[in-house]
Structures are given as structure tokens and as C-alpha cells.
matplotlib code that plots the C-alpha trace (Angstrom):
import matplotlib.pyplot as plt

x = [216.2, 215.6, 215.0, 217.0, 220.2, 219.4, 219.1, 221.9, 223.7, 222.3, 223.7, 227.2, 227.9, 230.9, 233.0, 232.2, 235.1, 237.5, 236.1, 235.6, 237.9, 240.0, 240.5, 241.2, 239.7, 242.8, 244.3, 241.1, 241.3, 244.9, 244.2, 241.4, 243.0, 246.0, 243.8, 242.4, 244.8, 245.7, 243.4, 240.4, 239.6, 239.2, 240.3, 242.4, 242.5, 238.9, 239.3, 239.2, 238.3, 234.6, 234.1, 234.1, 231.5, 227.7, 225.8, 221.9, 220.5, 221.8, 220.5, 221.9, 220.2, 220.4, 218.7, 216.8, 216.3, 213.4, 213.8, 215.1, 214.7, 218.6, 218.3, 214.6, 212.6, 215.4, 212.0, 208.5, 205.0, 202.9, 201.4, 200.4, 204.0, 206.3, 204.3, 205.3, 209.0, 209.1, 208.1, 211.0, 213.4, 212.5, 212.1, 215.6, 217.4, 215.5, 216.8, 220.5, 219.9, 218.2, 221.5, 224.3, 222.0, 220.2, 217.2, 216.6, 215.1, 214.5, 212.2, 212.4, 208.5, 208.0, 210.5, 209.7, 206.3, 205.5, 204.7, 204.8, 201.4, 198.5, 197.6, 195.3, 198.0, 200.4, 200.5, 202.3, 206.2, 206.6, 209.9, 207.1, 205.0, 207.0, 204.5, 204.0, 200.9, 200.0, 199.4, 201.9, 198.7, 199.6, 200.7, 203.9, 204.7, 202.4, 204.3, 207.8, 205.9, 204.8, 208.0, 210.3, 208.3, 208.1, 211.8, 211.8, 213.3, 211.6, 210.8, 210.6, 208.7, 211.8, 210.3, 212.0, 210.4, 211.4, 212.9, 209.9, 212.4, 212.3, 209.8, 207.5, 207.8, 204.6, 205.3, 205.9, 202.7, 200.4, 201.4, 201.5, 198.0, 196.7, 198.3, 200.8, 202.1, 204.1, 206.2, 209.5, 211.6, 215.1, 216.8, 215.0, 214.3, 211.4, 211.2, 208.4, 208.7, 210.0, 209.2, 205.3, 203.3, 201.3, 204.2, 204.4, 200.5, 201.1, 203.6, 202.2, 199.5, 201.1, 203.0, 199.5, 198.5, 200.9, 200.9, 197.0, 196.7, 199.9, 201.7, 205.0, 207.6, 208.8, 208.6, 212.3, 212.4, 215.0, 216.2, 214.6, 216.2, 217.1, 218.5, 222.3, 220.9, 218.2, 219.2, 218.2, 217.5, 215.9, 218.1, 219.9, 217.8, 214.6, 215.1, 216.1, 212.9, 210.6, 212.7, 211.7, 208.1, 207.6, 209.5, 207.3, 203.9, 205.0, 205.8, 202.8, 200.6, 202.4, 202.6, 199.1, 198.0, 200.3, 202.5, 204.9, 205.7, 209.5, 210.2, 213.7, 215.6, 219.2, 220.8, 223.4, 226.6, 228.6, 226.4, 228.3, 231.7, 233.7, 236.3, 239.0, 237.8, 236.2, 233.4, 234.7, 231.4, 229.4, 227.2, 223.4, 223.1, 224.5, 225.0, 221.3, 218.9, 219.0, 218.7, 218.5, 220.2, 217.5, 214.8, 216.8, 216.3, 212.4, 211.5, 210.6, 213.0, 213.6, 216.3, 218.9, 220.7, 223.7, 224.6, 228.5, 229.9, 233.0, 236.4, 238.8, 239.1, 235.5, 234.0, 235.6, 235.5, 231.7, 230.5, 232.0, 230.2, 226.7, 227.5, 228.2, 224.6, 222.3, 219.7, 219.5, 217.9, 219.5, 222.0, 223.3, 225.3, 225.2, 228.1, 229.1, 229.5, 229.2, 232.8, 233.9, 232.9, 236.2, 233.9, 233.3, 236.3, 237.4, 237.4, 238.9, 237.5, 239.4, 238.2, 234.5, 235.3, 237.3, 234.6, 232.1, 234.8, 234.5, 231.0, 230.7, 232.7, 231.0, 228.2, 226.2, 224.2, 225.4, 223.1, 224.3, 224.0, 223.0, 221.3, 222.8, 226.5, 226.3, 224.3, 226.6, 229.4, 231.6, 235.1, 233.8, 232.1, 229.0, 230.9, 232.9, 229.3, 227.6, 230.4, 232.4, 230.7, 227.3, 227.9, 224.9, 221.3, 220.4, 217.8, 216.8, 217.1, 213.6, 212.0, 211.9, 211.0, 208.0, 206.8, 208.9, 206.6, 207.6, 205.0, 204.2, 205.8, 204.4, 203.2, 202.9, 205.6, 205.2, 208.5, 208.1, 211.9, 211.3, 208.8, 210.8, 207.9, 207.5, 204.5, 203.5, 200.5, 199.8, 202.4, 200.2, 201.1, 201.0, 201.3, 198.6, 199.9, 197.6, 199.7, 203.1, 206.2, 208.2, 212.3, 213.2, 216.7, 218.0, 221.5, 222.8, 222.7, 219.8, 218.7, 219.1, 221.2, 218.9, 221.1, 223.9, 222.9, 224.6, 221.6, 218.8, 217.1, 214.5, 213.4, 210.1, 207.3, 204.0, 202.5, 203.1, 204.7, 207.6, 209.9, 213.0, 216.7, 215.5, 218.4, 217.6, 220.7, 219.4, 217.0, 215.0, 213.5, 210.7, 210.3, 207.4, 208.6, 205.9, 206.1, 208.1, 210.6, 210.5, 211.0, 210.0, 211.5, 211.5, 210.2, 212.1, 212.5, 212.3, 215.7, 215.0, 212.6, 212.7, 212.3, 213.4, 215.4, 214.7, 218.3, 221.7, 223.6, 226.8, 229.7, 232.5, 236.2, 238.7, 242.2, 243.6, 242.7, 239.9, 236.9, 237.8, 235.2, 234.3, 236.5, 233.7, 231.2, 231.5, 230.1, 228.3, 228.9, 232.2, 231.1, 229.7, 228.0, 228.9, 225.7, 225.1, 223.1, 220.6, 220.4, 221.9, 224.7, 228.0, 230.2, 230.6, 233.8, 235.2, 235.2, 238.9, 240.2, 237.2, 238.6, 236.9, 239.4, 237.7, 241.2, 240.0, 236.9, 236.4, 235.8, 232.6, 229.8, 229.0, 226.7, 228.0, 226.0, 226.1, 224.9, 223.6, 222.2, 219.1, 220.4, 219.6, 221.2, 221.5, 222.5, 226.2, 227.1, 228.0, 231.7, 233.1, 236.1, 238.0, 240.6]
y = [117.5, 117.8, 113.9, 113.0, 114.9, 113.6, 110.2, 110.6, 111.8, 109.2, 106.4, 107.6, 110.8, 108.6, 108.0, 110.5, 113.1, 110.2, 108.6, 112.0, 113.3, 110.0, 109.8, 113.1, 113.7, 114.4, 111.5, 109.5, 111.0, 110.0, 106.2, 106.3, 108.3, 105.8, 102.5, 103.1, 105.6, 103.9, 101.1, 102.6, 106.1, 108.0, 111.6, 112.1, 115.8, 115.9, 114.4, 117.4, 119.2, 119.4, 115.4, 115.8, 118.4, 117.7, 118.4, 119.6, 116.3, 112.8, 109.7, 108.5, 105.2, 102.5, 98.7, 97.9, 93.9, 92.4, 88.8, 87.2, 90.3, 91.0, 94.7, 95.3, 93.8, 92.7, 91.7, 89.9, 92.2, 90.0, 92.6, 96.6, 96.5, 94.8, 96.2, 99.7, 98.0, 96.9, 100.7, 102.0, 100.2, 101.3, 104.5, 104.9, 103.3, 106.1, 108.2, 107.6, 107.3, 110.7, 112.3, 110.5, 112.2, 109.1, 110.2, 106.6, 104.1, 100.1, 98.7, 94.9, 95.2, 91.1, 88.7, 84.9, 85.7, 86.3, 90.0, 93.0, 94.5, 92.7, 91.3, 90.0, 87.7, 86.8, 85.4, 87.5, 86.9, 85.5, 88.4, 91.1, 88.2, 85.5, 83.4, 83.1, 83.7, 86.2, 90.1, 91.8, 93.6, 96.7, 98.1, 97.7, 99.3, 101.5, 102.5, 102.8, 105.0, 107.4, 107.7, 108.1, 110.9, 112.6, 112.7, 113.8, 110.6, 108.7, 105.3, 102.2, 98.9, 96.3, 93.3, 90.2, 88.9, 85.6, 83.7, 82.0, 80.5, 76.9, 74.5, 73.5, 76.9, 80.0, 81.1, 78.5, 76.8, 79.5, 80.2, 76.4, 75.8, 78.6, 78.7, 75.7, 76.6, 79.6, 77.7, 75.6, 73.8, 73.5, 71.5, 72.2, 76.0, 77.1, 80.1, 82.2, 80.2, 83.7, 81.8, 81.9, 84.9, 84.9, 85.3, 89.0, 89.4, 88.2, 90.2, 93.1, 92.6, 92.5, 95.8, 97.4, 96.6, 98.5, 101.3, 101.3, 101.2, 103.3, 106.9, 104.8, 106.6, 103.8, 99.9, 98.5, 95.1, 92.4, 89.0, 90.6, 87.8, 84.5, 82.5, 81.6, 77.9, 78.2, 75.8, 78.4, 76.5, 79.3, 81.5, 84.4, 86.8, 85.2, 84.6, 88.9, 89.3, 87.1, 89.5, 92.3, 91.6, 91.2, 94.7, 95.8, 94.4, 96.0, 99.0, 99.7, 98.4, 101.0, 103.8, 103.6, 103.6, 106.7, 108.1, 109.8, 106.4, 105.9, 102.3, 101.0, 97.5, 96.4, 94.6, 92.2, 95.1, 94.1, 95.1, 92.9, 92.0, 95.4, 96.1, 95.8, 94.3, 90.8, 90.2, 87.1, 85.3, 87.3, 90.1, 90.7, 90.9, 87.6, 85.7, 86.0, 87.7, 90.9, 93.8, 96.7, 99.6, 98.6, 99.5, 102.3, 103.6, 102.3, 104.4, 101.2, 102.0, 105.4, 104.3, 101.1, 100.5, 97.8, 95.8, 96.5, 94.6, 94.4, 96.6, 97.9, 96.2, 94.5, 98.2, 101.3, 100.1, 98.8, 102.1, 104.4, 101.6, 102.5, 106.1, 106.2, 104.3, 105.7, 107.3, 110.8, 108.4, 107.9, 105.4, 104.6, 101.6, 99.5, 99.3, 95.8, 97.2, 94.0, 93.0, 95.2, 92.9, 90.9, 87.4, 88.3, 89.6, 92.1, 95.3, 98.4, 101.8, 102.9, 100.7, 102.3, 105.7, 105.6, 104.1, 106.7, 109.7, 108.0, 107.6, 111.4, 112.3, 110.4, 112.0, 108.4, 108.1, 105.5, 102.4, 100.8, 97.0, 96.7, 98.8, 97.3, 97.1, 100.8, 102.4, 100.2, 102.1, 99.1, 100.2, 104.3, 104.4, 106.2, 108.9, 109.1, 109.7, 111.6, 114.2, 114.4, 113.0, 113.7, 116.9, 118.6, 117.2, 116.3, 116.5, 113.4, 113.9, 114.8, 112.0, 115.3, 112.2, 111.4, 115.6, 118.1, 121.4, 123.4, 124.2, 128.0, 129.1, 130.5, 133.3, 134.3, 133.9, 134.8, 134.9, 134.7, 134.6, 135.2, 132.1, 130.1, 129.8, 129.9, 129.5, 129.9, 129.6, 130.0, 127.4, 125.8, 122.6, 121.7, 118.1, 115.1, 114.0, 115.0, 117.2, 119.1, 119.1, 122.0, 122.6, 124.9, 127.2, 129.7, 131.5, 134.5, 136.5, 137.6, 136.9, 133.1, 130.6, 127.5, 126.1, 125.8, 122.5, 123.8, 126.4, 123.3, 123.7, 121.0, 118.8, 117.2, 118.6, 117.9, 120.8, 124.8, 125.3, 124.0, 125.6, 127.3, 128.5, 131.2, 133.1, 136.7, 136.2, 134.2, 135.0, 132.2, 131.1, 128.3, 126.6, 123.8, 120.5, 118.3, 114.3, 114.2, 116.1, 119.5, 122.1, 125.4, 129.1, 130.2, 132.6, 135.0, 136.6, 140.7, 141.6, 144.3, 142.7, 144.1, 141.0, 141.2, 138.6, 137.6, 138.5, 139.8, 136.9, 135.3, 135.4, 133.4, 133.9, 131.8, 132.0, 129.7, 126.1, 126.4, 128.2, 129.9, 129.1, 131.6, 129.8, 131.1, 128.4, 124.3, 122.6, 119.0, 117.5, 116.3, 117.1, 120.0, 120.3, 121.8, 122.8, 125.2, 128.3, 126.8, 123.5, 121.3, 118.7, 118.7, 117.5, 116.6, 117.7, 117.5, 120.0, 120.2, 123.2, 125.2, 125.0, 123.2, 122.0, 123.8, 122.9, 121.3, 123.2, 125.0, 128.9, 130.0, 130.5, 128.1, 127.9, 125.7, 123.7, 121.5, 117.9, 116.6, 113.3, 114.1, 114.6, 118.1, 121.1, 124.3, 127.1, 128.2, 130.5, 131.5, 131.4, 132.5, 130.7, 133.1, 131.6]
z = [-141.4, -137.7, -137.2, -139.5, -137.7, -134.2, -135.4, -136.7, -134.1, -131.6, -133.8, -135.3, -133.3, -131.3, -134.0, -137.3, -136.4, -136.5, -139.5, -141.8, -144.3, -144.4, -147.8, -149.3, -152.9, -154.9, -153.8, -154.7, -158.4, -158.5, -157.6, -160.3, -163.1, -162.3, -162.3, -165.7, -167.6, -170.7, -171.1, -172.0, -174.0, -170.6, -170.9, -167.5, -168.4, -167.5, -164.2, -162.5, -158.9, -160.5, -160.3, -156.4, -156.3, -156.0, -159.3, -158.6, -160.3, -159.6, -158.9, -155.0, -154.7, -152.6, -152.5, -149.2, -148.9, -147.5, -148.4, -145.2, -143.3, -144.5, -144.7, -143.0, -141.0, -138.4, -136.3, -136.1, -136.8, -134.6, -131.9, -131.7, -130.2, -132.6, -135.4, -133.5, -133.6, -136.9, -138.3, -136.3, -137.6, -141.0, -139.8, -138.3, -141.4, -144.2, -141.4, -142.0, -145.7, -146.2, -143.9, -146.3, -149.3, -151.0, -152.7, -154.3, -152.2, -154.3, -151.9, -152.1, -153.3, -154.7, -153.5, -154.9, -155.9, -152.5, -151.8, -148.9, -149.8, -149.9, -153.6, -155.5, -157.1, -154.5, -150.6, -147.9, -147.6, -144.2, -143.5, -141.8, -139.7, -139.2, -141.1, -144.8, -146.0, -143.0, -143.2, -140.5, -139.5, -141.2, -144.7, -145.1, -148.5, -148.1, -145.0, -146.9, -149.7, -146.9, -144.9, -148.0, -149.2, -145.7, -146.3, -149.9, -151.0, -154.0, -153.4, -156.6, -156.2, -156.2, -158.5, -158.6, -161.4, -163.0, -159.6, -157.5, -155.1, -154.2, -155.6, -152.9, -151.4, -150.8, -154.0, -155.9, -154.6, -155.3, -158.7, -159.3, -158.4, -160.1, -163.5, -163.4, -167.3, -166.3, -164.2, -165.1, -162.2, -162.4, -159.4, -156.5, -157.9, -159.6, -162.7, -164.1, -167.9, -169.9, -173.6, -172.5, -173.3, -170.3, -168.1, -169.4, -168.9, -165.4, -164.2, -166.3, -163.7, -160.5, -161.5, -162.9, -158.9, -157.2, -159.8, -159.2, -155.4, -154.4, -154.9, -156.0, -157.7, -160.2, -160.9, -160.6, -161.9, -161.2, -163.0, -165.8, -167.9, -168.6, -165.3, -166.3, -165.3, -168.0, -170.9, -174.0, -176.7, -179.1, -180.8, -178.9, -180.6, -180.1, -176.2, -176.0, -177.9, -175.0, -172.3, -174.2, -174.3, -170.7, -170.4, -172.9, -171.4, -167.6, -169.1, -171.1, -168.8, -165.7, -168.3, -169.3, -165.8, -163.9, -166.7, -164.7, -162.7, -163.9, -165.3, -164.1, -164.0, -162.5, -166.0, -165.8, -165.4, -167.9, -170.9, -174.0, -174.5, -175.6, -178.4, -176.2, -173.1, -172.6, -170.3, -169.4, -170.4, -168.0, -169.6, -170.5, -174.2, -175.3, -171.9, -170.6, -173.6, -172.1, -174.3, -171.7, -174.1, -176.1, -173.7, -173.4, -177.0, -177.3, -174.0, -172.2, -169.7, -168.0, -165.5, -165.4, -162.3, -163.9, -161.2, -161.7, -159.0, -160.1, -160.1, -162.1, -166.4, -165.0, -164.2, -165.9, -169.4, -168.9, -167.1, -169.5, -171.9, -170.6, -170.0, -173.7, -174.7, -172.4, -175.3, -172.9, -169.8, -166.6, -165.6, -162.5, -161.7, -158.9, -156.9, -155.0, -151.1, -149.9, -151.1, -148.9, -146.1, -145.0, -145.4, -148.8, -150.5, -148.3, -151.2, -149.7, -149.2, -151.9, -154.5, -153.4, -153.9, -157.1, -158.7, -157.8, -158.6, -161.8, -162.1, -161.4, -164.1, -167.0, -165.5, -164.2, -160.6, -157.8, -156.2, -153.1, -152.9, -150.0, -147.6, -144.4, -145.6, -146.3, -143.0, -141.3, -142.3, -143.4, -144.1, -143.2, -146.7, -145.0, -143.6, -146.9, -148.6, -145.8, -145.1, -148.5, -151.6, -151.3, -149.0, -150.6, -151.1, -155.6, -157.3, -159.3, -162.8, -164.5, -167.3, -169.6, -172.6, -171.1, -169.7, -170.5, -169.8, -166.6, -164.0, -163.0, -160.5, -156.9, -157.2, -153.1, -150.6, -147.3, -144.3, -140.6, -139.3, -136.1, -135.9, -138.5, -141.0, -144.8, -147.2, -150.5, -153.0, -156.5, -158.7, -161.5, -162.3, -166.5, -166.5, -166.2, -162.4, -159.3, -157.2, -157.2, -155.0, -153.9, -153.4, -150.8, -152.1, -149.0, -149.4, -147.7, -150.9, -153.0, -155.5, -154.7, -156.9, -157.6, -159.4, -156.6, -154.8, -151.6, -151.2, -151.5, -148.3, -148.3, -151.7, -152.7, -150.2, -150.9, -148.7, -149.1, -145.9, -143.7, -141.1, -141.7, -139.1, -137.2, -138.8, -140.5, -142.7, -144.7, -148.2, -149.7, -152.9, -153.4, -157.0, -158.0, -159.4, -161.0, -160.6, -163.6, -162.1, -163.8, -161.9, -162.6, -162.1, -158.6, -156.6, -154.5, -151.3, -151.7, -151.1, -148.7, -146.9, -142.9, -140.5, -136.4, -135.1, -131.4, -130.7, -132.4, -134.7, -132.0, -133.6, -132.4, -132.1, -134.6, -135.4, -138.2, -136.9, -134.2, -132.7, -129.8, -127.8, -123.9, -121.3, -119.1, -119.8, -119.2, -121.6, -120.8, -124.3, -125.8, -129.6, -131.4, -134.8, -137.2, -140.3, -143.2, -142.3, -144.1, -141.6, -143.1, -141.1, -142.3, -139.8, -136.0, -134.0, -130.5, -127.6, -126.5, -124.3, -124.9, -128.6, -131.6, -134.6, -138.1, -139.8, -143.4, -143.6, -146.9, -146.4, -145.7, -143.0, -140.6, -137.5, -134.1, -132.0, -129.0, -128.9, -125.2, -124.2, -125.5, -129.0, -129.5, -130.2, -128.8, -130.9, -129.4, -132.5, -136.0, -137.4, -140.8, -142.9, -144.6, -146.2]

ax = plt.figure().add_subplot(projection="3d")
ax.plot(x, y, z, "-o")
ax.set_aspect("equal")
plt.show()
């Protein structure tokens, strides 16, 4: 959480107090219960103070591009240096994602049967290089894999699967010369031919790879269905039935391989026309042969990210659609960020964060499309996220269909608050996968609640130890979580557990609006920080008369620190919230 803060702060820490608490919930739910009351069967009644909070399990994802570089790489791998270069950037951008709470990270895996790994199958894309057809002198997905899970975050193989991009282009080439029949050309475009069966073997293959030579966390396929240029000739039902064959191919082939590897795709949003609400000719049953609740109700699918870039008719009736016909799997639609973007069609905040009030409520995840438009802040929808939505860290929902026994618990937990240490041995893990993750809980009452999200400390560590806040106030709780995301009991801190602090808890003066800080010291920074005790960032104020505005923050306990040029913090003091 360390890095992530003081990248954080090093990037954003100018302008976050002005940005935060814009838009106030209640007035969020009002816009949305206002947008779609009386045109679909949403209950209003249940749109409640509960939709803003965090739930423990949720699906926060977001899409990271690489095809053109548009979301990463923004430069050339072509020395020891840029390679260096190139790693930061990725580095700094999982940075800000893991701060604004994503715990889903699509990396663009295959982009027109060219790849980021090397294959077997398929040439290097020329976005890490410069060059098609050249390695960037490192691995590059392996790389992602590692620095998402150093953050907790899980990362899915992005694969673009029917699009090979233009004809005479890397990928085009190489599949052309090598098995020419499972190619058609449209225009100047070429397609992976969906209608022969060896297309499914194929990319079957290519999934089976990655599966095989990395610790993924799911295969996300794309254009999983007929292009909307493609002439279909067979009947409707007999083009969804070739889709569903290549889904059915990947999955077995991925499932047979690593079964707790989730299987995920990004359907066409609009799923089929509705009772009451057309789809206006755009939706993936009928309009492109794709029958994704279906995969849904076979288990060939454990995720499906809709790509519901649209708003208001377009999206509530269609969400609520999928919410309704998700067979007990996850669902978590895409939202279009990029028409927030004045040159595309200039969407508002607002019509951002009614949808994902909404989304909330029926109980559905969120997917960012794109990475850039959202750690850019466009329109202050990152700060929206970061400091209200997504205030505490989730869990992502376990694939209970596919594993569903618990692991043991610890059975050892061993404090040092002095040093800021914690360990912990003994959790037995029941399923088939080959190691378990832990979730760190801390709360200032014992015994702690695991299922508050606000007491989640630190999510998906691979190792039995970590540091804590050198803060004696605090009681923790460890639990084991196997790859398929069940999570066993916990074990807790002994409530009367003697530790020494290295000195007495500061803490500060407030009256009803500010922290009243001594007017005997000059401090060098302009902006404090404001976190949990347990660590974790929640928002960034300014120093103004020795006084620091708290007015908006719900009641609780919070600690203070200063930022300085070199983007750390120094401890100034604890302050409490009563009412």
C-alpha cells in the first residue's frame, strides 16, 4: 500500500482535495432512480444508502490496451534502459489502479494474432519493440502477471480472437502461410473463418499456451463472435452453435489444464432485444451468433464483462437484463469511459456514476474501457472511484461452481507491533491449485469483523508475512483464500495480548470542521493525508492556518500525515470523528 500511496500522491496529490466528494451520493441515486423510474421493473424502494457502500466481493475491473501502445507501452523496449522505462510505466499505472480499488486487470494478451509473450503460434506485436516480429528483450506478460499479484490484483489474458487486422499485415501473414483455410478477407481486413472447426482447435491452443506457461488468473476473450461485416449465410442458430464451439474448445482445453483459471469474455452489451425495450439492431444473440447467457448456464463461462457502452433505455433495461440471467456466475458490465472524452461524445460524470450506483444495487461488478481514460481522471471519475465508490478494497467473488470446499485456516499467528510485523503458518489448502493466498483483516475491536470490507488490510499474498502500522490500537485477523477464491475462517489476534508501543498514541485537537493542528510547528507541505488506522488512503487535504478541514468525513478514527517532496509521510497524529 506504501508504493502505491506515494505514487499516488506524486502524480494526483495537486488537485484530489478539489476534485473529491463532488458529486454527493444521494444526489447520484436521485439522478438514477429518476433516469429509469417507470420504464423498467426497477424497485426505487431498494435504492437505498446501502448501494453506495462497498460490499466484501466485487469485481472492479478495468481493460489495459496494448495494441498501438494506447493504454501501455507509451515507449520503445530496445535497450537495458527503455526496457527499465517501459516496466515503469506499467508499473506506475497498476499503481494508480490498485489505489482507486481495481482488483481486475484484462491485459491486452493477443491483439491481431500477434502476441506479448513469446509463442509457439504467433510473432511478437511490434507495441513493446517498435518492430513486429521482435522480442522487447524481456517478458512482458510475464511481467504484468508478477506485478498485479505483488499488488493483489488478478490479472486475465485479453484474447482478441476472431480479428487478425489487415490483410497483408504480421498476423495475417503468419497465419496465412501456415494454415491459409482459417482465414477469410473482407475489404482490406482479415478474420479467423468461425464456420471451420479448426479455428476452435487453434485458438484452443494458443489459450492452452498461456494457461500452461503462466500463473494467469483467467482467459478473457474478445470478438468472440461473428464480425457485424460477416455476411452469415447459415441459419442464426447454426452460426451461435460454431461461436459456441470455439468457447467450448478454449474452455475445455484451459479447464483441463489449471481448473481454477476463470474463463471470461466481453459479449456484445445488449444481450437480445427485450419485452419492452428494442436494441435497436445491436445485440449478441441474434445480431452476431452470440449466445453468452448460454455459456453462462453450461459453465463455459465463469465471468462476462458486457461491453455496455451505452446510457440510459440502451443500459438499465439491458443490465438489470443480465443481472437477472446470470446462472449464479459473475457479471460485470463494461462501462464506455471513453465517451466521456469531449472528442468522443462528451458523456458527463454524472452519466458514469449513475450507472455504477445502479450496477451496485442489482448486485453486478464494473470494467473500465479504457485504462488511460480512467487513471487520467477524465471528467474526476478516478477520484469519484478512488475516494467515494470504491473507498474500501473487494474481494473478487469466488468460482464456488467449479471449488467450493474452504481451506483450514492458520493455525499460528505471531504480532510484533513495535517492529510492524505479522506472520502466520499452518492454513491447509483443500483444493487441486499449488499454493494459497492470504487476506489481512485489522480493526480496533476484537474479535475482528471479516466480513466488514473497511477492516481488509492487505488481499491475495502469496507469502505468510507482511508488515503492518506500527499502531498498538489495532487487533488483527489472517484468513487463507485458495485460487478459487474461498476463503476460509480466520484466525485471531488474542484480545489481551500485551504489546509496547515505541511511544504514547498523539492525539490531535478538533472542533466541529478542522484539526487543530500546534501553531508551534511550520509545516513544509501544503497537504496532509488523511488513512484508516489500518493504512489505508482515503483522502488528501490542505494545510491552512495550522488547521486541516475534516468537514464531510464520516465519524470515526483516523490517522494524519504530512506529504513532503519526497512523497512520504511522517506520522503527525490520530483524530477521532464523533458525530
Amino acid at each position: 500500500m506504501q508504493t502505491v500511496y506515494k505514487q499516488y500522491i506524486k502524480t494526483q496529490v495537486c488537485e484530489i482535495f478539489i476534485q473529491m466528494k463532488k458529486v454527493l451520493f444521494l444526489i447520484l441515486t436521485l439522478f438514477a432512480i429518476q433516469t429509469i423510474k417507470g420504464q423498467t421493473n426497477f424497485n426505487s424502494s431498494l435504492f437505498n444508502f446501502q448501494s453506495s457502500l462497498s460490499p466484501k466481493r466485487e469485481v472492479r475491473a478495468v481493460w489495459l490496451t496494448t495494441i498501438g501502445g494506447l493504454d501501455w507501452p507509451h515507449s520503445y523496449a530496445q535497450s537495458p534502459t527503455s526496457i527499465t522505462k517501459q516496466k515503469k510505466e506499467l508499473q506506475v499505472i497498476l499503481d494508480q489502479l490498485k489505489l482507486a480499488g481495481i482488483n481486475t486487470v484484462l491485459f491486452q494478451t493477443r491483439i491481431r494474432g500477434t502476441v506479448v509473450y513469446s509463442s509457439d503460434y504467433e510473432p511478437w506485436d511490434g507495441c513493446l519493440s517498435g518492430t513486429p516480429n521482435k522480442s522487447p528483450g524481456y517478458d512482458a506478460l510475464g511481467f504484468a502477471i508478477e506485478e498485479c499479484h505483488k499488488r493483489g490484483m488478478e490479472i486475465q489474458a485479453w484474447i482478441v480472437t476472431i480479428p487478425m487486422g489487415k490483410w497483408n499485415q504480421e498476423g495475417c501473414k503468419n497465419l496465412r502461410n501456415r494454415y491459409p483455410s482459417l482465414l477469410k478477407r473482407i475489404g482490406e481486413e482479415g478474420f479467423m473463418d468461425m464456420e471451420n472447426p479448426q479455428t476452435a482447435q487453434y485458438l484452443a491452443n494458443i489459450c492452452g499456451e498461456i494457461t500452461s506457461k503462466y500463473d494467469i488468473d483467467g482467459i478473457h476473450l474478445d470478438y468472440i463472435r461473428y464480425p457485424e461485416t460477416w455476411n452469415i449465410k447459415v441459419l442464426k442458430e447454426t452460426g451461435r452453435n460454431h461461436i459456441t464451439n470455439i468457447v467450448k474448445a478454449i474452455s475445455s482445453k484451459v479447464y483441463g489444464l489449471k481448473p481454477w483459471v476463470k474463463m471470461s469474455c466481453s459479449p456484445i452489451g445488449k444481450f437480445n432485444d427485450l419485452s419492452r425495450y428494442w436494441s435497436h439492431g445491436w445485440n449478441a444473440y441474434h445480431k452476431v451468433c452470440q449466445d453468452a447467457q448460454l455459456w453462462l448456464k453450461d459453465n463455459l463461462m465463469d465471468e462476462l464483462y458486457p461491453m455496455m457502452y451505452f446510457k440510459g433505455n440502451q443500459f438499465y433495461p439491458f443490465a438489470i437484463d443480465w443481472s437477472e440471467n446470470n446462472y449464479g456466475k459473475t457479471i460485470a458490465p463494461g462501462l464506455g469511459i471513453y465517451f466521456m472524452d469531449p472528442k468522443e461524445k462528451n458523456w458527463s460524470l454524472e452519466t458514469i456514476t449513475q450507472e455504477l450506483n445502479v450496477l451496485r444495487q442489482y448486485h453486478l461488478g464494473n470494467a473500465y474501457f479504457r485504462s488511460k481514460f480512467f487513471t487520467d481522471n477524465l471528467k474526476g471519475l478516478y477520484f469519484f472511484v478512488a475516494n467515494n465508490y470504491n473507498r474500501y478494497p473487494a474481494l473478487i467473488p469466488a468460482i464456488t461452481w467449479r471449488h467450493s470446499i474452504a481451506p483450514t485456516a492458520p493455525q499460528a499467528i505471531n504480532i510484533d507491533k513495535v517492529n510492524g510485523k505479522i506472520s502466520w503458518s499452518g492454513a491447509k489448502d483443500n483444493s487441486n491449485a499449488p499454493y494459497l493466498l492470504y487476506n489481512i483483516y485489522a480493526d480496533s475491536k476484537s474479535p475482528v469483523d471479516i466480513n466488514n470490507p473497511g477492516n481488509l488490510v492487505q488481499t491475495r499474498l502469496k507469502e505468510e508475512s507482511a508488515t503492518i502500522p506500527n499502531n498498538n490500537k489495532l487487533f488483527y485477523a489472517v484468513t487463507a483464500m485458495d485460487r478459487y477464491g474461498n476463503e476460509s475462517n480466520a484466525i485471531q489476534e488474542k484480545k489481551h495480548s500485551v504489546y509496547t508501543s515505541k511511544a504514547p498514541l498523539l492525539w490531535l485537537k478538533t472542533n466541529d470542521n478542522s484539526i487543530l493542528l500546534s501553531q508551534d510547528i511550520q509545516y513544509t507541505s501544503s497537504f496532509v493525508a488523511i488513512e484508516t488506522l489500518q493504512g489505508t488512503p482515503l483522502y488528501t487535504r490542505s494545510i491552512k492556518d495550522n488547521q486541516v478541514n475534516i468537514k464531510g468525513i464520516p465519524q470515526g478514527e483516523y490517522v494524519l500525515k504530512t506529504i513532503n517532496k519526497h512523497n512520504k509521510g511522517s506520522l503527525i497524529g490520530y483524530f477521532r470523528i464523533t458525530q
